[in-house]
C-alpha positions as CSV (number, residue, x, y, z in Angstrom):
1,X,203.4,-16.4,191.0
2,X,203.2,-17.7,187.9
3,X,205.8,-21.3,187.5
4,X,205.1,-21.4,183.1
5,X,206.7,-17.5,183.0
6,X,209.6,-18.3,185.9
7,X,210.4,-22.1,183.7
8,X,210.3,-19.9,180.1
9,X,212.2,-16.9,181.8
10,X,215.1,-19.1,183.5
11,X,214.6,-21.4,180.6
12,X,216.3,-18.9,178.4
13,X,218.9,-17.6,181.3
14,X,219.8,-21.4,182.1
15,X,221.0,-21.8,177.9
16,X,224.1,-19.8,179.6
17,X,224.3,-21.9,182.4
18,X,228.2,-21.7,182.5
19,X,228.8,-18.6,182.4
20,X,226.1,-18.1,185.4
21,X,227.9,-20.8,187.6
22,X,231.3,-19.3,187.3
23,X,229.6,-16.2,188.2
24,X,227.6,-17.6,191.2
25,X,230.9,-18.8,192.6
26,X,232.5,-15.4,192.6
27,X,228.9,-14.3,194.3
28,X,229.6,-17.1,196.6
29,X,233.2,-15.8,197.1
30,X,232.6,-11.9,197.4
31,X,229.1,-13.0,199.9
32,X,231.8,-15.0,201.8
33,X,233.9,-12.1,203.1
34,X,231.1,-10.5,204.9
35,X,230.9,-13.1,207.9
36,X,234.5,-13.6,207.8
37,X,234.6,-10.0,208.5
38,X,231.7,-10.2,211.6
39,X,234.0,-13.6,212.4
40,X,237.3,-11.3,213.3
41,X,235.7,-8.8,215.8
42,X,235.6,-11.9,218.2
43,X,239.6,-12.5,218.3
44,X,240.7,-9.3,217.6
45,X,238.2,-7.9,221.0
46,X,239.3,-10.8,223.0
47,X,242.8,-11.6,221.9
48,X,244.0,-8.5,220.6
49,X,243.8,-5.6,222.7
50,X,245.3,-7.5,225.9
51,X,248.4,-7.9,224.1
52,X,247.8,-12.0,224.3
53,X,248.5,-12.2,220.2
54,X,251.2,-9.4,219.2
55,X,250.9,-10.3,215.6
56,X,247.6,-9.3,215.4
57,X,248.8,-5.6,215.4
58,X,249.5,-6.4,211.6
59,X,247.6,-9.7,210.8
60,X,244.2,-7.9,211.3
61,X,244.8,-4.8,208.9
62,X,246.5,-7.3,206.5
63,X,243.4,-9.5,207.1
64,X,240.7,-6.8,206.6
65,X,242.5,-5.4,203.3
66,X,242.3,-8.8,201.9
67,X,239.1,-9.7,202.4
68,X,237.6,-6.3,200.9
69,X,240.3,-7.1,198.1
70,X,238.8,-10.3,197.2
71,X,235.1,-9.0,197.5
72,X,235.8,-5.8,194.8
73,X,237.8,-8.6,192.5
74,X,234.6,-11.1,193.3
75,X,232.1,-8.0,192.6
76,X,233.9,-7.0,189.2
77,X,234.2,-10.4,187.9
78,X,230.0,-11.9,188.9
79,X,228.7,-8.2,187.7
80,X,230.6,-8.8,183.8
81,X,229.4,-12.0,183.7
82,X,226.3,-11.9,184.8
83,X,226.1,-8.7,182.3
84,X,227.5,-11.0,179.6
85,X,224.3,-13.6,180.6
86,X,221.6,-10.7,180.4
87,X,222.8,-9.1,177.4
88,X,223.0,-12.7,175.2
89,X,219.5,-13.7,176.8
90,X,218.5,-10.1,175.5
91,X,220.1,-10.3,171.8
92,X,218.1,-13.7,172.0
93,X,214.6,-12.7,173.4
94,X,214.6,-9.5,170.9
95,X,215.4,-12.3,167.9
96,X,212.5,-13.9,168.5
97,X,210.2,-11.3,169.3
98,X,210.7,-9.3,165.9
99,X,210.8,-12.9,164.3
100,X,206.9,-13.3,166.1
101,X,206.6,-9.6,165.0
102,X,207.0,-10.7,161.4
103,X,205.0,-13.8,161.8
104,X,201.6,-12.3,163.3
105,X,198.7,-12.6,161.3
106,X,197.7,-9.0,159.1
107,X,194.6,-8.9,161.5
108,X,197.0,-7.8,164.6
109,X,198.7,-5.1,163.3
110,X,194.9,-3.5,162.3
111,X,194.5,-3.2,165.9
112,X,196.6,-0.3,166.2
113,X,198.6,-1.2,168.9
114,X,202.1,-0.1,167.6
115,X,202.9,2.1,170.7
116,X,202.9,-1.0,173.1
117,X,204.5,-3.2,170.2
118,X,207.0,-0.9,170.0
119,X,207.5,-0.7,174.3
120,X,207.8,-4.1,174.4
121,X,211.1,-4.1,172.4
122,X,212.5,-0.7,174.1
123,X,211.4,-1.4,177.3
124,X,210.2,-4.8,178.2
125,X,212.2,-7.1,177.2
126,X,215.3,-5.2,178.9
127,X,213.3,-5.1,182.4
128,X,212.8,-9.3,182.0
129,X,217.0,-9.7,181.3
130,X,217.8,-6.9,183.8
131,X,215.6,-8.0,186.8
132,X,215.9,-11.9,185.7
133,X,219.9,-12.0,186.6
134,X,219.2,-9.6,189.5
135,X,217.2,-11.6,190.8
136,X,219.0,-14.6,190.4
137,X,222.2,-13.1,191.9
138,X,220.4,-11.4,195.2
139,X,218.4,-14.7,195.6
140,X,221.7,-16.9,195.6
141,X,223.8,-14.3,197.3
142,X,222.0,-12.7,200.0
143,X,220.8,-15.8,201.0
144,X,224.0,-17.4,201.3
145,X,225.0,-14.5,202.9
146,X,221.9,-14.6,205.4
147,X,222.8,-18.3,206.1
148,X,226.4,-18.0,206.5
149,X,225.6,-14.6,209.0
150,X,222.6,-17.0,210.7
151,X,225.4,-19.9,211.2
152,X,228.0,-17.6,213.1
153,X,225.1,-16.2,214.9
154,X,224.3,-19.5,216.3
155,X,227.4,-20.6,216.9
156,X,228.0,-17.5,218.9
157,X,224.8,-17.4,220.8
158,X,221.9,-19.8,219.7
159,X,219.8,-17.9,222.7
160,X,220.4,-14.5,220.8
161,X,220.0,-16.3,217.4
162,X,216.3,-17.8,218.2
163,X,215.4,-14.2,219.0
164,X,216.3,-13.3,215.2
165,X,214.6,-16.4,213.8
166,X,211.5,-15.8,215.5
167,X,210.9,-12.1,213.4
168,X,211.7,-13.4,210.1
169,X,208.1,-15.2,209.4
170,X,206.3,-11.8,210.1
171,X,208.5,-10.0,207.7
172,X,207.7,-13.0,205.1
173,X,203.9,-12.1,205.6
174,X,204.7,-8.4,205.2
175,X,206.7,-8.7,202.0
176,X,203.9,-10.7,200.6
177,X,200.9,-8.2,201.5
178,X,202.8,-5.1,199.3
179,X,204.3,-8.0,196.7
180,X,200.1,-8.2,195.0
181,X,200.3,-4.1,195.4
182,X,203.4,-4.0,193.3
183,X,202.6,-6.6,191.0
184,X,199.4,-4.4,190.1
185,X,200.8,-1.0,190.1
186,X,203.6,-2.8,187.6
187,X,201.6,-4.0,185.2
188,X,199.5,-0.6,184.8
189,X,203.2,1.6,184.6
190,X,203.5,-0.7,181.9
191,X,200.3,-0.5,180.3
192,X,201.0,3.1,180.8
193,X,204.2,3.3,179.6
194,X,202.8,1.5,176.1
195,X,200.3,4.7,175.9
196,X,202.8,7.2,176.0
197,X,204.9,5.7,173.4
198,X,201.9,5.7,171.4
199,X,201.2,10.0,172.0
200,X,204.7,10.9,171.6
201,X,204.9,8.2,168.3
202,X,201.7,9.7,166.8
203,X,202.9,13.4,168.1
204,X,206.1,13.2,165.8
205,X,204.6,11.7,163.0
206,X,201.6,13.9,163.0
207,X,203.5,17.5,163.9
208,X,202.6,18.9,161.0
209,X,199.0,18.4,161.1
210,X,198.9,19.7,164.9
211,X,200.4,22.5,164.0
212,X,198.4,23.5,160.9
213,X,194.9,22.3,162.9
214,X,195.4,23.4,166.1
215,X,195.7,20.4,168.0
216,X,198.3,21.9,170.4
217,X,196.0,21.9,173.1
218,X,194.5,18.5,172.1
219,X,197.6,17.2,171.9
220,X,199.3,18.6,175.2
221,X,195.9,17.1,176.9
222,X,196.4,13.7,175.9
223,X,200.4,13.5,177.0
224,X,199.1,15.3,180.3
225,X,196.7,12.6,181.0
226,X,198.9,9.3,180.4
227,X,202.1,11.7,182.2
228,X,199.8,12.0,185.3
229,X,199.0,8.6,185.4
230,X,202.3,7.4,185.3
231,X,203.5,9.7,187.5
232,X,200.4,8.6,189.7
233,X,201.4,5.0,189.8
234,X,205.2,5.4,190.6
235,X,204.0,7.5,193.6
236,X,201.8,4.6,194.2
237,X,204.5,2.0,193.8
238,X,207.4,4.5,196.0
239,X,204.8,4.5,198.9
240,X,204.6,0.8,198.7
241,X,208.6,0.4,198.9
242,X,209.2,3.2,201.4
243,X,206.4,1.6,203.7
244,X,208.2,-2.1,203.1
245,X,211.4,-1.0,204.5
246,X,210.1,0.8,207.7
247,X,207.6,-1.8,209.1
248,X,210.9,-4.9,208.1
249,X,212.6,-2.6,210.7
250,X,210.4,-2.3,212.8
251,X,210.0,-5.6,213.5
252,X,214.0,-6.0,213.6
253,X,214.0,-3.1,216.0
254,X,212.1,-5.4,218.6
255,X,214.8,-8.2,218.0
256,X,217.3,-5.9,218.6
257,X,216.0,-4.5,221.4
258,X,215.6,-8.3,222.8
259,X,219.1,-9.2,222.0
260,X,220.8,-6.7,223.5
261,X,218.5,-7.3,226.7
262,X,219.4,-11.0,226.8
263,X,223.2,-10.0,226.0
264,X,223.5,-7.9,229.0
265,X,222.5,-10.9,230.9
266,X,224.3,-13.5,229.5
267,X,227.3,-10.7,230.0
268,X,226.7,-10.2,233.7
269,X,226.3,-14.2,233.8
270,X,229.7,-14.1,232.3
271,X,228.6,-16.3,229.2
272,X,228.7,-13.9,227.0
273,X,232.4,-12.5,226.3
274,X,233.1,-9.1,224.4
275,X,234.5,-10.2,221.5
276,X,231.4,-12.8,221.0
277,X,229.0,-10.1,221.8
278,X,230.8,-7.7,219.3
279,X,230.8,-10.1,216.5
280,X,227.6,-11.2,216.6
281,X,226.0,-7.3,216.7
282,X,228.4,-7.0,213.8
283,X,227.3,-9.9,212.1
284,X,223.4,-9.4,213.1
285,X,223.7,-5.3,211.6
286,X,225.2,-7.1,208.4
287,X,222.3,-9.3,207.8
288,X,219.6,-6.4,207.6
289,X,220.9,-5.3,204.3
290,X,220.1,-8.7,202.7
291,X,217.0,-9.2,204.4
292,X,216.2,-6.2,203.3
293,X,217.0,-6.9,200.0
294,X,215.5,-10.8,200.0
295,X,212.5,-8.9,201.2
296,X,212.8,-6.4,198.4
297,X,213.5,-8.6,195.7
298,X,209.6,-9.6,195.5
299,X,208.7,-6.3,193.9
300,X,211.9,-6.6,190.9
301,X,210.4,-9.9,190.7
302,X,206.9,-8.5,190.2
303,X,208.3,-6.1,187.4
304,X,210.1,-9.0,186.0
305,X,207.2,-11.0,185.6
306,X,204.8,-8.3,184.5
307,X,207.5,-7.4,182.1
308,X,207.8,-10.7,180.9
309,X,203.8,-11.3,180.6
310,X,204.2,-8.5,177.6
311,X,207.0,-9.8,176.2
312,X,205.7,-13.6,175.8
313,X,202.6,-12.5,174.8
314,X,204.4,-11.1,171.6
315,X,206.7,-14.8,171.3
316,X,204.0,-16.9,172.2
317,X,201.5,-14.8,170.0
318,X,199.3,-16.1,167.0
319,X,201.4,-16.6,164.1
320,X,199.9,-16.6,160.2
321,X,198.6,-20.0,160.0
322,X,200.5,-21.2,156.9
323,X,199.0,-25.1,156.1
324,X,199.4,-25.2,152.5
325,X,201.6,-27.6,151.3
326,X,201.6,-26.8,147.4
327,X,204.1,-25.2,145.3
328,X,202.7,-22.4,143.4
329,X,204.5,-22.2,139.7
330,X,202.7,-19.7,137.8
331,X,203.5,-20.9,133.5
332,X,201.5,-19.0,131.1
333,X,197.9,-20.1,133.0
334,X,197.0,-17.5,135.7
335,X,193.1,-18.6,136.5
336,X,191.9,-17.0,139.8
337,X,188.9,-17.7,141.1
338,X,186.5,-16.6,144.0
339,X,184.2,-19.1,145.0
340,X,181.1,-17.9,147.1
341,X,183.3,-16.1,149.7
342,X,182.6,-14.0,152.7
343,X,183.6,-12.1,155.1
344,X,182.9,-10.0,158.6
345,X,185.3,-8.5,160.4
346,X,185.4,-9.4,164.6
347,X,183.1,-7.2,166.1
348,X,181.1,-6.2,163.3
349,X,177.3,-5.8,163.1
350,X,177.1,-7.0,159.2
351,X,179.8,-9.0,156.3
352,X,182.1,-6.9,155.1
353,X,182.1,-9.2,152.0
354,X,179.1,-11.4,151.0
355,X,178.5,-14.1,148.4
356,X,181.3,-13.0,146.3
357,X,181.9,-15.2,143.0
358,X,183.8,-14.0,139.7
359,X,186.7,-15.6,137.8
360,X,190.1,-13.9,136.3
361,X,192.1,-15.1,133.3
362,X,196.3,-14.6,132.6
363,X,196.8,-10.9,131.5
364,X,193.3,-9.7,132.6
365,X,193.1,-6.0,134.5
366,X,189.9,-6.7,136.9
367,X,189.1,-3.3,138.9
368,X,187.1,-2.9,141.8
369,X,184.8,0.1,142.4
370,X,182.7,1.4,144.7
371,X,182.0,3.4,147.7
372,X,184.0,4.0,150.7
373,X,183.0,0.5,152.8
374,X,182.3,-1.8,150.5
375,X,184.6,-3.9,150.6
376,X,187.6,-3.5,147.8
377,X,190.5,-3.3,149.7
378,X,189.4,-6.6,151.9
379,X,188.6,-8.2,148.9
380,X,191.8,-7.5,147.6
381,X,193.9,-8.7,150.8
382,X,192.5,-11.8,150.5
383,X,194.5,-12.9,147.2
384,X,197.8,-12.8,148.9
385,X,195.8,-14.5,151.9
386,X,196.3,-11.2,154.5
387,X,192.7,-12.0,154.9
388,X,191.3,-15.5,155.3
389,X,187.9,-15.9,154.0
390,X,184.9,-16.7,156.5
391,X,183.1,-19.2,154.0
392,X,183.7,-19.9,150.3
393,X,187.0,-20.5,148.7
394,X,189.6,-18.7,146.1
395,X,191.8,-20.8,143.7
396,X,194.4,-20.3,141.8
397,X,195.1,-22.3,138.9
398,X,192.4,-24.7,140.7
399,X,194.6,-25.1,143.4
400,X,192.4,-23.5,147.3
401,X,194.7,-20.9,148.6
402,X,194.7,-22.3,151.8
403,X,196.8,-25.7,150.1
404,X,199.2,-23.0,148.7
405,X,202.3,-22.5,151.2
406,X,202.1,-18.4,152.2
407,X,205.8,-18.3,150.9
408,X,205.1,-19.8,147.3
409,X,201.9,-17.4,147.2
410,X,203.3,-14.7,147.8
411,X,206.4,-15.0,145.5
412,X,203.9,-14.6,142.9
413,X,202.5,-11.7,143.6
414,X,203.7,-7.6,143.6
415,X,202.1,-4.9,145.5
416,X,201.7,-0.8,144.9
417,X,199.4,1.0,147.1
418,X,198.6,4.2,148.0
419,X,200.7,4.7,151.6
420,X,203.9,3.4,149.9
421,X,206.3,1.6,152.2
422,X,210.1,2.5,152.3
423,X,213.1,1.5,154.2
424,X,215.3,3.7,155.5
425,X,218.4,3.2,153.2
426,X,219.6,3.8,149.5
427,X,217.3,3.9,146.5
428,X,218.9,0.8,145.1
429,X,218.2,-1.4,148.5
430,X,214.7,-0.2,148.0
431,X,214.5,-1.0,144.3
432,X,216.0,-4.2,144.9
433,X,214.4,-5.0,148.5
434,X,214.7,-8.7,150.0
435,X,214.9,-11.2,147.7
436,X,216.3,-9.3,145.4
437,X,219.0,-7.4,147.0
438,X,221.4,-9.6,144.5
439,X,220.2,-7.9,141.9
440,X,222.6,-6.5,139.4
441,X,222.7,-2.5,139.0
442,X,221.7,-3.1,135.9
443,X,218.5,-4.7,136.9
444,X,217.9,-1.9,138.8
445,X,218.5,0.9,136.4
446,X,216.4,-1.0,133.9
447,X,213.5,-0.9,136.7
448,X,214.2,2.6,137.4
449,X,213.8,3.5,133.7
450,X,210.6,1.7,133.6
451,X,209.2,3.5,136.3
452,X,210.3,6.4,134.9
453,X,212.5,7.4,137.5
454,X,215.9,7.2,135.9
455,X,216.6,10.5,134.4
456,X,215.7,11.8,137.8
457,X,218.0,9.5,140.3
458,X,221.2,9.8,137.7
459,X,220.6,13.9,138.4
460,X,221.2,13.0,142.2
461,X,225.3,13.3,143.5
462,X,225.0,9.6,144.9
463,X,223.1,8.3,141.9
464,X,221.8,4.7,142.7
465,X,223.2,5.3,146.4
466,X,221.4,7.9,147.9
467,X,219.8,7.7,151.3
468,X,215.9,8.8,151.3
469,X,215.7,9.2,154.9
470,X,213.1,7.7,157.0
471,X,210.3,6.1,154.6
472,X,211.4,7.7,151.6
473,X,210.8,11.6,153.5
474,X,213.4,13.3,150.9
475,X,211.2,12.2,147.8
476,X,208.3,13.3,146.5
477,X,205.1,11.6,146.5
478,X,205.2,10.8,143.0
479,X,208.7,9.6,143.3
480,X,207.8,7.7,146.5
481,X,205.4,5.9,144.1
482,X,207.1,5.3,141.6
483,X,210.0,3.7,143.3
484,X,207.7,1.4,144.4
485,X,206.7,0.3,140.9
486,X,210.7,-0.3,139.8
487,X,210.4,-2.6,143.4
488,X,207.6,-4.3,142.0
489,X,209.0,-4.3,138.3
490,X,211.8,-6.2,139.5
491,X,210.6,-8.8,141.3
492,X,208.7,-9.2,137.7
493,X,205.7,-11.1,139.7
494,X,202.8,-12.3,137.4
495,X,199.8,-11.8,139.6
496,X,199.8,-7.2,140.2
497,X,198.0,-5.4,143.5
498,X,197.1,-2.2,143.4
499,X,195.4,-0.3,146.1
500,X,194.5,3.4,145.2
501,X,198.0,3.9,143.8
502,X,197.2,7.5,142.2
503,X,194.3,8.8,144.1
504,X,197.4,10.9,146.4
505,X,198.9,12.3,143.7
506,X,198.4,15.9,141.7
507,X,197.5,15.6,138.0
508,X,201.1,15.4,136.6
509,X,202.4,12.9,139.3
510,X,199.4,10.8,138.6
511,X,200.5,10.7,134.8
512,X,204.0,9.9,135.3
513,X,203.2,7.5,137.9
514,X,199.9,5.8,135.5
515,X,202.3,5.8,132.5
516,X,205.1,3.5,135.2
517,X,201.9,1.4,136.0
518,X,200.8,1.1,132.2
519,X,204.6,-0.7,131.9
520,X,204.3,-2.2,135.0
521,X,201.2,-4.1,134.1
522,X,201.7,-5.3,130.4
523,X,201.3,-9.5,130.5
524,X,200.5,-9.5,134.3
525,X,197.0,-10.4,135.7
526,X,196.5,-7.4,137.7
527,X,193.7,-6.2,139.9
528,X,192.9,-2.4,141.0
529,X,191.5,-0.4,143.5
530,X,190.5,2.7,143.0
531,X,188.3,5.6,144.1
532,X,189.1,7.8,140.7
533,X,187.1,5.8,138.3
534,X,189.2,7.6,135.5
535,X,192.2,4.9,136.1
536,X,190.1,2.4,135.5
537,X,188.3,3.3,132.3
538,X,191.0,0.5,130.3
539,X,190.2,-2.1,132.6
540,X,189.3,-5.3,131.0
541,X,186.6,-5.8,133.6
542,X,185.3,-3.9,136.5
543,X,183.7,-5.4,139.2
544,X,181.3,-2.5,141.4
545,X,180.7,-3.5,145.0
546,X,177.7,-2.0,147.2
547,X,178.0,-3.1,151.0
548,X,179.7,-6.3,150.1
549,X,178.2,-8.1,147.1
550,X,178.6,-8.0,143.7
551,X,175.9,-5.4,142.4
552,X,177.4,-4.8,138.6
553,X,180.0,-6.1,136.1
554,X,181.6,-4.9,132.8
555,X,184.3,-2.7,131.1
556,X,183.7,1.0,131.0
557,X,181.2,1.7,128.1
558,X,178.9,-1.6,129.1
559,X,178.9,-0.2,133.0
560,X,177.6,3.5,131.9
561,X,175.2,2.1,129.2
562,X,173.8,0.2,132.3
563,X,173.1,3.5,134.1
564,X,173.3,1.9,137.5
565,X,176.0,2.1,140.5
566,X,178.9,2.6,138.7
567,X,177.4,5.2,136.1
568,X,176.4,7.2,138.6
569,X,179.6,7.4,140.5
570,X,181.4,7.8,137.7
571,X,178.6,11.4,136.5
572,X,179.4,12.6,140.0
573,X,183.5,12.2,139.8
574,X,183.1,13.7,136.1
575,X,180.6,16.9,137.8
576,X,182.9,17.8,140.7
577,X,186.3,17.4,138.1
């Protein structure tokens, strides 16, 4: 067991700490009836069918309907509140995971882990609030229960009683032998479970290209593999709870064998009446069910805490370390410099970046070129610090990055790259996304029209207010593009990003979508990526990189007068074209 996860789990339940006491006391209430119904057998045997008490005739029936009256009133009212606990722990728990989600560093989400990301939010965190009040609830109840059912038992026959007592230790030791089972077959169905989010996430997404490739088969194998194993572990964990429950009773079987032994003694002794004998075999066959389920509640405890090992692991996760202090304001001086900086990704067998040192001025268009690898998109990650550097040091207007807070950075800076990102919603929440979403409709028409996307959203029935459907799916790619260029144009940043924002796009997308970027880059310093090295020809500077360092630098002409790196990419794009 693990006391940091039980204190941050029950820290979380114990915020609704009065609404959980009024429920424990209708648990209390409803647990209640079930001696007091083991209690009556006792009278109603020894008083009641010799005539002794004639009122009993309606007293009991009276008795009995009132007690399983209050324990259906007692059940309705604990289960709603003990609901209304789970599901506020829940809204809370789910807050503050996507709030981590938002927070982890850039390097986490390269990982690739979406599938389990994504299980910890649909699956996991409902598992730690279901099983957490369940717990809670069978803990506190069954064992008042258990005690209050013990305490008649003793009171009726201590020598019966001790019998009892005596079996409950090996059932203990039992319940903790297949508690470590469960708590490893949990944790893989959960591992498990994060896998086959991932198939079926990457099967819907990527139907098209199984179907036009083949990759039913390939496809179907992978489900059939993580389907088997999960189907291999719940047989694993059913054997382990249908082998608990057996060997408890078992053990009880022996008690109750003994009992009834001693019984018939202390009967024949005369002892022991009939009534007293009655109640306590009523009472002792009531308190198997919440042994049984004291017993039981060490595997929803298990998933609980395996559960909630995932789920902490996203709240208690790295977060972007955001130090800086300084207030970027960006005036008519943009100076960014790179200072000597490198760069290896974990795991790597060489820098990814290398010695890297050039300076950019307000209104310059730097691009980088070079070959698949060498190190232009992690180059440009680093300006809005996505990346941190290894060694060395960027500045902005002579200010290190790392002094500049993440939020103030970032204001200053737009982004356009090649796998555009949509929300599901209108094209104006897109256009004006976040920060913005106060802007005016004019504001966002006058983007549109910049982006040259205007004529073509005023043609559509709902205009400004159409839905593009999941990540823009009813647009073109073109369209997808530019809509992310009015985005950018509006939040009118001075420092541009852009990351292979043609090189999808056929010949007369790319020229709608260059002519939105010529717009979109007039008085902004702006830096580009690209693997068509016609996009580039206007840069001011290009900067070609060769396995992570600097090997050339110039515009256009100077690069192919050079004949080196650049000139001969730039002979091979021009051959195959």
């Amino acid at each position: 067991m693990n006391p940091e996860l039980w204190k941050k789990i029950y820290g979380r339940v114990g915020q609704y700490w009065k609404g959980l006491l009024v429920a424990m006391v209708f648990v209390a209430a409803g647990a209640a009836t079930q001696p007091a119904l083991a209690y009556i057998m006792k009278p109603l045997l020894d008083d009641g069918f010799n005539g002794a008490k004639t009122y009993y005739i309606w007293l009991m029936p009276v008795a009995v309907i009132g007690l399983f009256l209050l324990r259906g009133v007692c059940n309705f009212l604990s289960g709603y509140l003990l609901a209304w606990v789970a599901n506020n722990v829940l809204l809370g728990m789910r807050a503050d995971m996507y709030n981590s989600l938002l927070s982890l560093p850039d390097s986490e989400f390269q990982k690739g882990d979406s599938g389990r990301l994504m299980n910890r939010f649909t699956i996991d965190a409902g598992d730690v609030t279901d099983y957490a009040t369940e717990v809670f609830t069978i803990i506190v109840r069954e064992t008042f229960v258990v005690l209050a059912l013990l305490g008649m038992l003793l009171y009726l026959s201590w020598q019966l009683s001790l019998i009892i007592l005596l079996v409950f230790p090996l059932t203990i030791l039992i319940a903790q032998y297949f508690t470590k089972r469960l708590r490893r077959i949990n944790r893989q169905t959960i591992n498990m479970n994060a896998e086959l989010t991932q198939v079926v996430k990457e099967g819907i997404e990527g139907q098209r290209v199984i179907k036009l490739f083949g990759g039913y088969q390939y496809e179907q194998s992978r489900f059939s593999v993580v389907n088997a194993a999960l189907r291999k572990f719940a047989m694993r964990k059913a054997s382990a709870d249908a082998a608990l429950t057996p060997l408890t009773q078992l053990c009880i079987s022996f008690a109750v064998a003994a009992v009834i032994a001693t019984a018939l003694y202390q009967g024949n002794a005369g002892t022991l009446t009939v009534g007293a004998f009655v109640a306590f075999v009523t009472a002792l066959a009531q308190i198997f069910d919440p042994v049984k389920r004291l017993t039981n509640v060490a595997s929803k405890a298990q998933k609980m805490l395996v559960a909630a090992e995932s789920v902490f692991t996203l709240i208690d996760g790295p977060k972007e370390i955001d130090q800086g202090k300084q207030q970027l304001v960006l005036g008519n001086k943009v100076d960014i410099r790179f200072d000597n900086v490198s760069f290896r990704y974990p795991e790597a067998g060489h820098d990814t970046l290398s010695g890297i040192s050039f300076e950019v001025g307000l209104g310059e268009t730097i691009a980088f070129v070079g070959r698949s690898g060498s190190g232009k998109t992690t180059l440009a990650n680093m300006i809005p610090r996505f990346i941190k550097p290894d060694s060395g040091h960027i500045y902005i207007n002579e200010h290190d990055l790392a002094d500049i807070s993440l939020k103030s950075l970032r204001e200053n800076m737009a982004l356009v790259s090649q796998g555009v990102v949509l929300f599901e919603g209108t094209i104006a929440q897109n256009v004006a996304y976040g920060s913005y979403r106060d802007a005016s409709e004019a504001q966002i028409k006058e983007a549109l029209k910049s982006a040259n996307l205007l004529d073509f959203v005023e043609t559509l029935p709902d205009g400004l207010q159409t839905h593009i459907g999941e990540n823009g799916a009813w647009l073109s790619g073109g369209q997808r593009q530019r809509l992310a260029i009015a985005r950018a144009l509006i939040k009118n940043a001075r420092i541009l990003i852009l990351d292979e924002a043609t090189s999808a796009l056929d010949n007369e997308s790319e020229r709608q979508v260059q002519a939105s970027l010529d717009v979109l880059m007039q008085g902004r310093t702006t830096f580009v990526i690209a693997h068509r090295l016609s996009t580039v020809q206007n840069a001011d500077r290009i900067i070609v990189l060769d396995r992570g360092r600097i090997v050339e630098t110039g515009n256009h002409n100077e690069l192919l007068k050079n004949n080196g790196l650049y000139a001969s990419l730039y002979k091979i794009q021009f051959r195959d074209e």
